[in-house]
TORTOR-215445 format. One record per residue: residue in one letter; x, y, z of N, C-alpha, C in turn; residue number from 1. Coordinates in steps of 0.05 Angstrom, whole numbers, padded with zeros to 5 digits. Layout:
REC residuo    nxx    nyy    nzz   caxx   cayy   cazz    cxx    cyy    czz num
REC       a      X      Y      Z      X      Y      Z      X      Y      Z NUM
...
// end
This chain:
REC residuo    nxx    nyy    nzz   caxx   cayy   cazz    cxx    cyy    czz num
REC       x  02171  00953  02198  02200  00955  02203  02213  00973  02182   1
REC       x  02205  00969  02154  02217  00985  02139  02208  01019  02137   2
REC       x  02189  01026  02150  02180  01052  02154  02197  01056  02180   3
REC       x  02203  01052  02198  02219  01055  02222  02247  01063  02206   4
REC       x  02253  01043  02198  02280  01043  02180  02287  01076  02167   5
REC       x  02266  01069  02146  02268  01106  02131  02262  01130  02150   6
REC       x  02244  01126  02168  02241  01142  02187  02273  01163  02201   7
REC       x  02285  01135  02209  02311  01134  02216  02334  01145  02200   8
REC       x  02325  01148  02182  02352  01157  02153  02342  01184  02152   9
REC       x  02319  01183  02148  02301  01213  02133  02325  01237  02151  10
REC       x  02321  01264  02134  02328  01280  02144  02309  01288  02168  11
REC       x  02316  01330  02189  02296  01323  02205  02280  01347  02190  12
REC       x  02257  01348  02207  02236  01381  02189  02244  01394  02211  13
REC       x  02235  01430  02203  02243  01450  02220  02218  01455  02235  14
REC       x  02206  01461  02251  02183  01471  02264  02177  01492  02279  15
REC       x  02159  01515  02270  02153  01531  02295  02128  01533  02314  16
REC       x  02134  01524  02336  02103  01514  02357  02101  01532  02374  17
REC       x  02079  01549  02376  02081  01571  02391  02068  01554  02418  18
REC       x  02066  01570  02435  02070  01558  02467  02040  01561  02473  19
REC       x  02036  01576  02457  01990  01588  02466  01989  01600  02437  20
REC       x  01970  01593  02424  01962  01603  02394  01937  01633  02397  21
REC       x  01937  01633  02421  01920  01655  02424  01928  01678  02450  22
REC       x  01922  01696  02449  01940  01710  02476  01922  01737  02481  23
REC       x  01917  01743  02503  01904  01768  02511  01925  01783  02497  24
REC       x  01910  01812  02490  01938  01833  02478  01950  01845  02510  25
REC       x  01978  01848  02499  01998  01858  02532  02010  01820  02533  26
REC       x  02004  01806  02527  02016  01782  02530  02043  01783  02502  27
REC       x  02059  01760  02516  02076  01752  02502  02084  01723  02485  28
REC       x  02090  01733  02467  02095  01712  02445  02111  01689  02457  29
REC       x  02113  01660  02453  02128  01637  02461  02127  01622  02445  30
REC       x  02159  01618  02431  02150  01595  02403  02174  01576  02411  31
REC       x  02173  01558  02409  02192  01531  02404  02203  01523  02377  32
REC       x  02224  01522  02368  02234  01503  02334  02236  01481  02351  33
REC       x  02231  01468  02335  02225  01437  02342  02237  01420  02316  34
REC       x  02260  01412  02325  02271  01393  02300  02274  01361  02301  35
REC       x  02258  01347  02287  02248  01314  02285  02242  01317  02266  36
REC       x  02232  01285  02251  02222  01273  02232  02192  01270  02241  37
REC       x  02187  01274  02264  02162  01265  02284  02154  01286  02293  38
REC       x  02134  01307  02274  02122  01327  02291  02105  01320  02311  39
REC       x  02107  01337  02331  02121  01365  02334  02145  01367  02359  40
REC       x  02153  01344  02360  02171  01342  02381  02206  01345  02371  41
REC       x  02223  01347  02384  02251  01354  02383  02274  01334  02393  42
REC       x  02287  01331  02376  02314  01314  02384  02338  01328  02384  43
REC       x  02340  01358  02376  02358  01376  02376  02355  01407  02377  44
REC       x  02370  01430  02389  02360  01443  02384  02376  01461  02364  45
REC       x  02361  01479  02348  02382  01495  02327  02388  01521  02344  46
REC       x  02412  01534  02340  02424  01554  02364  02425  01562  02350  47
REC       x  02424  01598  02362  02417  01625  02347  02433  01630  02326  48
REC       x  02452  01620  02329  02480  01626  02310  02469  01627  02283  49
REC       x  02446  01592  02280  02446  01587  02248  02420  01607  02244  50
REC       x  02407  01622  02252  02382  01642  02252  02393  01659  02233  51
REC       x  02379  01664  02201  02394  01686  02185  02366  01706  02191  52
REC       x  02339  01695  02191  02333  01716  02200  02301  01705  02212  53
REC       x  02295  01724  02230  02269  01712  02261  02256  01735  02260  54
REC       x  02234  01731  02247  02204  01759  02254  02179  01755  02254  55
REC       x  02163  01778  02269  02138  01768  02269  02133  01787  02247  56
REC       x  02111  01781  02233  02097  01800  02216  02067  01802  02222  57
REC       x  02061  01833  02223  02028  01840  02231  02018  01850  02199  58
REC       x  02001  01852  02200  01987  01863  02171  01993  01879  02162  59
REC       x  02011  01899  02181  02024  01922  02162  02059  01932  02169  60
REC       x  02066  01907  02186  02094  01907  02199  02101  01886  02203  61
REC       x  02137  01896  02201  02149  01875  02214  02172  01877  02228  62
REC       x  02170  01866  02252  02191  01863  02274  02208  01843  02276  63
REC       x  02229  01842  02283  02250  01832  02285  02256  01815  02309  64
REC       x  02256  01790  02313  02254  01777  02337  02285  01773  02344  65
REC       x  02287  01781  02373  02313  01783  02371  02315  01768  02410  66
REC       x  02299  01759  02419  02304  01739  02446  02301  01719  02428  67
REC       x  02329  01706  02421  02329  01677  02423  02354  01659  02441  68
REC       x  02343  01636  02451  02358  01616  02463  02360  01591  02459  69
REC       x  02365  01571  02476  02357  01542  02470  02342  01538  02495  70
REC       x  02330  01518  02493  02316  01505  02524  02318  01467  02515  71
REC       x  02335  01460  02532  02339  01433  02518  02336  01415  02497  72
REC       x  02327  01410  02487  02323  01400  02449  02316  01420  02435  73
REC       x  02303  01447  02447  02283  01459  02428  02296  01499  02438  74
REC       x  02299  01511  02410  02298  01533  02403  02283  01543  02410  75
REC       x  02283  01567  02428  02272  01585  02443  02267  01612  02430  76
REC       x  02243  01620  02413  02239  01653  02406  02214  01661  02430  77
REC       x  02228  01685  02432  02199  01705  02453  02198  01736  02437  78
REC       x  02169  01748  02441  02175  01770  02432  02141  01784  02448  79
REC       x  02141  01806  02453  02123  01829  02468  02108  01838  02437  80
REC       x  02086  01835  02429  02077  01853  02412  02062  01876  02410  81
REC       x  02072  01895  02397  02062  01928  02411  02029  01929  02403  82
REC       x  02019  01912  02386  01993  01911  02377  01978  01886  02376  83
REC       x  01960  01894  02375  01938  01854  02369  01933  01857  02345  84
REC       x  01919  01830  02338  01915  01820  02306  01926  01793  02317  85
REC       x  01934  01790  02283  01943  01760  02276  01978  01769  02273  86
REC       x  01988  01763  02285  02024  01755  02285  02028  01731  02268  87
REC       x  02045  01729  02249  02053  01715  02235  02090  01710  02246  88
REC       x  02108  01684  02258  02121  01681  02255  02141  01671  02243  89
REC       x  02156  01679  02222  02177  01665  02205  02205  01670  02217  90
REC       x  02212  01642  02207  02242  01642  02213  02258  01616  02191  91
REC       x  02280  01632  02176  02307  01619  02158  02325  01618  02170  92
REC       x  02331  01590  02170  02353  01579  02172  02382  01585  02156  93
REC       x  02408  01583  02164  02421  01579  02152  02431  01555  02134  94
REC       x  02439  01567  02099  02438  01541  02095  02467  01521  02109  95
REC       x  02463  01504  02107  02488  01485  02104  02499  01459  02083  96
REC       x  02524  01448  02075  02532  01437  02055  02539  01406  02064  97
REC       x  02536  01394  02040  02545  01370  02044  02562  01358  02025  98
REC       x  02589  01337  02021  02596  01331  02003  02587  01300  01991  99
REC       x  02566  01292  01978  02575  01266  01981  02573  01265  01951 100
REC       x  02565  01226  01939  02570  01213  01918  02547  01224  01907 101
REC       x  02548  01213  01871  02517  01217  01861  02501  01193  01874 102
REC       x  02516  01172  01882  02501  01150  01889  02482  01155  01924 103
REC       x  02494  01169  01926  02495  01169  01945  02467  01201  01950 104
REC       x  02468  01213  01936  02452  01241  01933  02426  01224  01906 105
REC       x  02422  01208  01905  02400  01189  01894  02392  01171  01919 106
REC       x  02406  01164  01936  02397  01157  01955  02372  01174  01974 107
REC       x  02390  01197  01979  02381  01226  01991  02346  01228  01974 108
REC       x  02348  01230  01949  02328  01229  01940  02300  01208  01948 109
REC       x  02309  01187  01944  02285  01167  01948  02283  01167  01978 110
REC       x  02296  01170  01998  02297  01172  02027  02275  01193  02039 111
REC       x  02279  01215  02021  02261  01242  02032  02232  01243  02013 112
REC       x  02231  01227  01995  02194  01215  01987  02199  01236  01963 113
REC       x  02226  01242  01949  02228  01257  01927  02227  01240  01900 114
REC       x  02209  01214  01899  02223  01205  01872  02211  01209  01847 115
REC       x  02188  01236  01857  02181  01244  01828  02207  01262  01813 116
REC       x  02225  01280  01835  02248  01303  01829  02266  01278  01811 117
REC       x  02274  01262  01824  02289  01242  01812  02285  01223  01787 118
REC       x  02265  01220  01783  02248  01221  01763  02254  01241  01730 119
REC       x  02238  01260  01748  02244  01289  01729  02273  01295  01714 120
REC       x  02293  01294  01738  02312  01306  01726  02329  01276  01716 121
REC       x  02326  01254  01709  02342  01232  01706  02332  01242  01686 122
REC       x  02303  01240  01671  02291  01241  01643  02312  01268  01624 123
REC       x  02308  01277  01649  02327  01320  01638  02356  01313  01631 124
REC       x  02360  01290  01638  02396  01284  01643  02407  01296  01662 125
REC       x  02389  01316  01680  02415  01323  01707  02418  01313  01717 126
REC       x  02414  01280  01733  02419  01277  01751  02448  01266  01743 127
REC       x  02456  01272  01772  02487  01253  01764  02489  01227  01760 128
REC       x  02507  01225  01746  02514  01190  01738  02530  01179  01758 129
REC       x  02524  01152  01767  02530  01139  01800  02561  01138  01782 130
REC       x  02579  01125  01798  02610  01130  01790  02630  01159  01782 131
REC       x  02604  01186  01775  02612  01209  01768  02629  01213  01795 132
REC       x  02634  01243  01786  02661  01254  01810  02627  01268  01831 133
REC       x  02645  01267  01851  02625  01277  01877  02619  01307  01873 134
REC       x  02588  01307  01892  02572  01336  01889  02569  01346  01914 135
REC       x  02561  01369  01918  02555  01386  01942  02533  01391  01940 136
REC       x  02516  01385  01960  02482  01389  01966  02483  01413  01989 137
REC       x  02469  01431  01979  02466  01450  02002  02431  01452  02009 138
REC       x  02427  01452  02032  02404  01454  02039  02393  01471  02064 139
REC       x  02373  01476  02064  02365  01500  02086  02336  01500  02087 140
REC       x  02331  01513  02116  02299  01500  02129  02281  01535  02135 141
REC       x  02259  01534  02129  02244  01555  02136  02225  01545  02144 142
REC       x  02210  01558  02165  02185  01559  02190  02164  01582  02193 143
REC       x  02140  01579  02190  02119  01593  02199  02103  01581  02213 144
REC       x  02082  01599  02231  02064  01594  02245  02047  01619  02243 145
REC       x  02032  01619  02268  02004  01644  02264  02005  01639  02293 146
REC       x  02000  01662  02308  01993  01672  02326  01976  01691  02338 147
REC       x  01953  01681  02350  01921  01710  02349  01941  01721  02373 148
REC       x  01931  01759  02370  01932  01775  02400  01907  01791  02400 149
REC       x  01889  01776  02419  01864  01797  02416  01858  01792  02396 150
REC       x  01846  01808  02382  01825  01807  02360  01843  01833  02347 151
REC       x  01837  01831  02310  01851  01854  02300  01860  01839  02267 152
REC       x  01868  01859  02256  01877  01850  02222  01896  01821  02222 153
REC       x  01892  01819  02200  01897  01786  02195  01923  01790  02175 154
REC       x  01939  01772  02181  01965  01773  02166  01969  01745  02159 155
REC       x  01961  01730  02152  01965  01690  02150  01975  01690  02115 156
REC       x  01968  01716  02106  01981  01718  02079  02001  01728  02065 157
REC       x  02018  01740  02092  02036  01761  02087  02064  01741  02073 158
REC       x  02075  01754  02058  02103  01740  02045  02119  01747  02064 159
REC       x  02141  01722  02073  02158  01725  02084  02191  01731  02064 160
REC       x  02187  01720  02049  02206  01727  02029  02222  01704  02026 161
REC       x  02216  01676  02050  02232  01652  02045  02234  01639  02014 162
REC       x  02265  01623  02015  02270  01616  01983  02238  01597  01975 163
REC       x  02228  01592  01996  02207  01568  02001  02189  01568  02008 164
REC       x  02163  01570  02011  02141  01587  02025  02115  01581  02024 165
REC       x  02111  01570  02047  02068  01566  02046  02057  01600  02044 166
REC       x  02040  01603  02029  02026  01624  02031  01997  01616  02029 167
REC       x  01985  01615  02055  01954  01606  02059  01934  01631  02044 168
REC       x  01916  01618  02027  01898  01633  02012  01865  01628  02030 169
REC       x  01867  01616  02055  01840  01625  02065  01856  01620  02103 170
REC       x  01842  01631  02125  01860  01643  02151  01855  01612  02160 171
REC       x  01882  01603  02166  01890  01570  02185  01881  01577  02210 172
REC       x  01873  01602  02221  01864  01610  02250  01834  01608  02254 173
REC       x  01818  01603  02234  01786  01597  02234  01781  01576  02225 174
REC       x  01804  01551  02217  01799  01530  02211  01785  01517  02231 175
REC       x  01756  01501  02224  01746  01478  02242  01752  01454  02232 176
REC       x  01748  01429  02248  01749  01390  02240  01733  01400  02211 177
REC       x  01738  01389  02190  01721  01378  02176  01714  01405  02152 178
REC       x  01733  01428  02154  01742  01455  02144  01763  01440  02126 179
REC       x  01767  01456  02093  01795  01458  02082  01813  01478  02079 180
REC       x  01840  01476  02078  01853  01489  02076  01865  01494  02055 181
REC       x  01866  01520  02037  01879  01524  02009  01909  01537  02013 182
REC       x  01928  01532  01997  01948  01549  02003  01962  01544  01979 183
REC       x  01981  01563  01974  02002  01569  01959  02029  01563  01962 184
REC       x  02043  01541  01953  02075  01545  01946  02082  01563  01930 185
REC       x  02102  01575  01946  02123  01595  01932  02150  01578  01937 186
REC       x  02168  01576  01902  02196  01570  01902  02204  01592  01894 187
REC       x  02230  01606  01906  02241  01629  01880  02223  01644  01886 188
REC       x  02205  01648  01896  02189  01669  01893  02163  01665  01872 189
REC       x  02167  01643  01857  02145  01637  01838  02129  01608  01850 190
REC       x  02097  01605  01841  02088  01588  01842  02106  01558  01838 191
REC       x  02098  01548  01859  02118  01510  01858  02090  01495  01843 192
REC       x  02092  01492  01817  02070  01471  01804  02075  01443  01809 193
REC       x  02057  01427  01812  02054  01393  01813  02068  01388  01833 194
REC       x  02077  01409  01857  02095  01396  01876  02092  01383  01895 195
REC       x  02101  01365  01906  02086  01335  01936  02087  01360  01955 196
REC       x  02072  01353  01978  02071  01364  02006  02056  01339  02021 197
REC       x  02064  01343  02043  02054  01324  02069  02041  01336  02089 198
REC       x  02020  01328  02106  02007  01347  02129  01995  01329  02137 199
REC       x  01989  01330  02170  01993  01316  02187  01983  01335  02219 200
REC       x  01973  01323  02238  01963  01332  02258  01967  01316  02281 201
REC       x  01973  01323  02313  01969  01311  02339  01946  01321  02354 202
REC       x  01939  01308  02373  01921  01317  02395  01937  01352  02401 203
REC       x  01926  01378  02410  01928  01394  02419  01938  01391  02456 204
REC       x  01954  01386  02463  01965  01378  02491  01995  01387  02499 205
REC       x  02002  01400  02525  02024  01393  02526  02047  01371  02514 206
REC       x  02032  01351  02524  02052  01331  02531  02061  01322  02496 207
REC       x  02042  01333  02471  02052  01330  02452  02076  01337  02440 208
REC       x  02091  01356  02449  02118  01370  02438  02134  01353  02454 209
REC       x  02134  01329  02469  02150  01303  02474  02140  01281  02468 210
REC       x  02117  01281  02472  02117  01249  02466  02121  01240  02436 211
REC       x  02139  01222  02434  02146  01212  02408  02130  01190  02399 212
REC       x  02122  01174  02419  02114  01154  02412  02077  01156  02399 213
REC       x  02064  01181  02416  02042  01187  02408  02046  01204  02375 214
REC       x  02076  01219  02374  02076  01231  02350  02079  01205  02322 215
REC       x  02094  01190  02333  02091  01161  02310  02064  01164  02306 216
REC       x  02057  01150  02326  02030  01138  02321  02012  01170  02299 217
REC       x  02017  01184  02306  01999  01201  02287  02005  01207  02266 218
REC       x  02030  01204  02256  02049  01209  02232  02033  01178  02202 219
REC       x  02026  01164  02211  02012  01147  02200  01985  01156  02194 220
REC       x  01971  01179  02199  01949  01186  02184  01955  01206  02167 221
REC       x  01988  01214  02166  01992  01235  02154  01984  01234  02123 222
REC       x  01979  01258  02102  01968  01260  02078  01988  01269  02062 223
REC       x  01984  01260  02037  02004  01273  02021  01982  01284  01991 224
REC       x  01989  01304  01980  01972  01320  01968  01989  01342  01945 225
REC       x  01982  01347  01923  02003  01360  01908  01992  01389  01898 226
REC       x  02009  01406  01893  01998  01430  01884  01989  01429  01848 227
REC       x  01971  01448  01851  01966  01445  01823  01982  01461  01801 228
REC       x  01972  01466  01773  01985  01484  01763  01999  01511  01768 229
REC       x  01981  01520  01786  01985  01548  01799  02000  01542  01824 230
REC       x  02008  01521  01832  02019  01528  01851  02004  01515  01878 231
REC       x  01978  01513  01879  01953  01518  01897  01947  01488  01911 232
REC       x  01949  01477  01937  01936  01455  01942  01921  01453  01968 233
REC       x  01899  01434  01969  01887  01438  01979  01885  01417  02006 234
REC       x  01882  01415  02038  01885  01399  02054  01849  01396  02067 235
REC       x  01847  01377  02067  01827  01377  02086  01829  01367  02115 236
REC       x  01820  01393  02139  01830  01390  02159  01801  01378  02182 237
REC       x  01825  01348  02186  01799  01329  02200  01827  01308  02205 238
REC       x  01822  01307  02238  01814  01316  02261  01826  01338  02264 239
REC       x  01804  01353  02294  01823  01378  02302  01847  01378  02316 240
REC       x  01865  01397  02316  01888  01381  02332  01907  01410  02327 241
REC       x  01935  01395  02331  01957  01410  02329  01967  01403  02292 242
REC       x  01968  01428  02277  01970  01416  02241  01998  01416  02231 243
REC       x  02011  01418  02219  02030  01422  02204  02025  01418  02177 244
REC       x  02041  01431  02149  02040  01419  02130  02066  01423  02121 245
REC       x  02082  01402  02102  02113  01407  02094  02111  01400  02074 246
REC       x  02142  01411  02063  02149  01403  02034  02183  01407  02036 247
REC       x  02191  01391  02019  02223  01393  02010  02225  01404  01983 248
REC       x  02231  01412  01972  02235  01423  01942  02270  01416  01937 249
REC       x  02279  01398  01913  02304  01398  01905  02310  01413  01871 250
REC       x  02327  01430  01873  02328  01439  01851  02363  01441  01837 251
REC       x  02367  01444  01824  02396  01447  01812  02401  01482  01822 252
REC       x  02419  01482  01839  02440  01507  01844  02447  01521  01824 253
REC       x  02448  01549  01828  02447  01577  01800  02486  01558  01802 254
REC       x  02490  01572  01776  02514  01570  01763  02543  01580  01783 255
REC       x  02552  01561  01798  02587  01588  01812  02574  01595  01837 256
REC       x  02551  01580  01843  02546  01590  01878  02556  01574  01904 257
REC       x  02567  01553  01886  02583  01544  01910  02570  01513  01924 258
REC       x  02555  01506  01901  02534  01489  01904  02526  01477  01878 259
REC       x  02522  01445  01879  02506  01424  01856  02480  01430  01853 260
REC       x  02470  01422  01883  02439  01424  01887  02430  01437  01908 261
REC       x  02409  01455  01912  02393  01458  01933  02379  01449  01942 262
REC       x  02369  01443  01964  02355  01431  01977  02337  01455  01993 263
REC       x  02314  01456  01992  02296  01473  02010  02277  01468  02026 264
REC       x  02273  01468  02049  02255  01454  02070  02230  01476  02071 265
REC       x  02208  01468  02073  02190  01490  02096  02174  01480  02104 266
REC       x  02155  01495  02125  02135  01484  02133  02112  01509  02151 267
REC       x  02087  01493  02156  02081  01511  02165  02058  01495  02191 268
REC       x  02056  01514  02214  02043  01500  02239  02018  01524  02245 269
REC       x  01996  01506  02244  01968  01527  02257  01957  01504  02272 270
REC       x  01932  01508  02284  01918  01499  02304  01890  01495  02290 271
REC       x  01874  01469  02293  01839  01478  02275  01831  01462  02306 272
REC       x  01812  01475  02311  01789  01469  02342  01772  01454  02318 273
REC       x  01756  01443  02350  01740  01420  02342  01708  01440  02334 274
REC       x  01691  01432  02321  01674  01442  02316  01650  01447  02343 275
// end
């Protein structure tokens, strides 16, 4: 009951699920944002408006995705790619603000599985003192995925330039059951040391980008795993399925930007077949 509970409070993650992870070349791209606490399915959808910016990146380009819509809970990108390889899709959110208490933004903290940040910065003295005058949390979500066309150069490592950023150090597109996965946080642009991440997998099916109740149920094998010094952590991927891996990063806001704290979402969605 009490995991239902937090479930229910938690903020949601951003997601990008492409529609087929593999595509004859001359085919077209199909991705879904999918916004829940319960990958990979949707309880809302985010409209183009908040899109600061939507592209695919190939190993030596990048294009600008510019069909987007909604389709009932879920964000709609499409795009034609003039070449095969590996397509990499990223997309940033805009951020948005919030005003609340310190009591209340320590709440925020222990709610979203941050209470090593809370931790940290109580010891630092930033955090605010409960009774202080009220803060502004600003926060904002970034999404990748991988997409094969045909066969062709591999891009699963390309920088997107998000404030936030998985950068995979071996291809999530040749992952098999029982394969690991290495990757890199980027904050700022610099390695995120000792930082939590979560990852997590469904059956590979339609009916997964709705069913919620099968997405519970899988959200309970989910892993939690930390980066190391460098930045670097490692997942081991078992069962095969539909993957995700996420992270929140909270940090104190540059000086006069109009903001207490930042808040940074990301995440990232590949596919590992069964052996």
């Amino acid at each position: 009951m009490a995991l239902t509970s937090v479930n229910a409070l938690r903020a949601h993650d951003f997601w990008l699920v492409p529609d087929a992870f593999s595509l004859v070349p001359g085919g077209r791209i199909g991705v879904r944002g999918q916004t829940s606490s319960l990958f990979p399915t949707s309880l809302s959808a985010v409209t183009p408006d908040r899109i600061v910016n939507a592209s695919v990146l190939t190993a030596s380009a990048v294009h600008r995705i510019t069909a987007l819509s909604t389709d009932g809970a879920s964000l709609r990108l499409a795009h034609t790619p003039a070449v095969g390889g590996q397509h990499m899709v990223a997309v940033q959110l805009a951020p948005r603000t919030v005003r609340e208490s310190p009591a209340s933004f320590r709440r925020y903290l222990d709610l979203e599985g941050a209470p090593e940040a809370r931790e940290r910065y109580e010891r630092d003295g930033l955090l605010p003192v409960v009774g202080g005058d009220s803060l502004t949390r600003r926060y904002a979500k970034y999404a990748k995925t991988l997409v094969e066309v045909g066969r062709g150069a591999r891009a699963f490592d390309r920088v997107a330039g998000h404030p936030l950023e998985f950068i995979p150090l071996s291809d999530p597109s040749a992952l098999r059951a029982g394969d690991t996965l290495r990757l890199r946080l980027l904050l700022l642009g610099k390695p995120a040391a000792f930082a939590r991440l979560h990852a997590g997998s469904v059956p590979e099916r339609p009916s997964s980008r709705v069913d919620t109740s099968a997405a519970r149920r899988a959200s309970i094998r989910d892993v939690a795993v930390s980066t190391d010094s460098a930045g670097v952590a490692t997942v081991v991927i078992t069962p095969p399925g539909l993957w995700n891996v996420r992270t929140l990063q909270i940090v104190p806001a540059p000086p006069r930007s109009g903001a207490d704290w930042d808040v940074h979402w990301a995440t990232l969605v590949f596919r590992s077949a069964p052996r």
